[in-house]
C-alpha positions, 0 to 999 in steps of 0.5 A: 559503473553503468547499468549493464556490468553492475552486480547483484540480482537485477531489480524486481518488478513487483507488478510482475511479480503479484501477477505471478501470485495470481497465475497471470489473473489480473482481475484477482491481482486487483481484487487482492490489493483492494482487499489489502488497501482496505485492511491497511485503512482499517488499522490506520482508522483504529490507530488514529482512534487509539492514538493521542489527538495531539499527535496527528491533529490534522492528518488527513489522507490525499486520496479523496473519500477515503480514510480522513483519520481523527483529529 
C-alpha cells in the first residue's frame, strides 16, 4: 500500500503545529520549549535525588552542561 491511497488523518507535524500555538511567533515557540526543557530537567533532578542510587548510578545526560543527575 503506497503512501498516497493510505488511510487515516495524514501525519502531524508538530513544528507546525507549536507554531500555530504561538500565531506564527517563532521566537515565543522557542522561548516556550525552553521554558518546557527547563521544567522536564528540574523534575528529572529531583527524581534522580529521590531515587535509590543503585537505580541510576551512572546516568548522565548526552547533552553537555545540562542536567548530569545523581549517582
Amino acid at each position: 500500500m503506497s503512501a498516497a491511497t493510505s488511510e487515516g488523518p495524514p501525519p502531524l507535524d508538530e513544528a507546525v503545529a507549536i507554531l500555530e500555538l504561538h500565531n506564527g511567533n517563532a521566537l515565543e515557540a522557542i522561548r516556550s520549549l525552553l521554558a518546557e526543557r527547563d521544567a522536564v530537567e528540574e523534575k528529572l533532578r529531583a527524581t534522580a535525588i529521590a531515587m535509590g542510587h543503585g537505580f541510576d548510578r551512572g546516568w548522565r545526560t548526552r547533552r553537555p552542561g545540562s542536567f548530569t543527575g545523581e549517582g
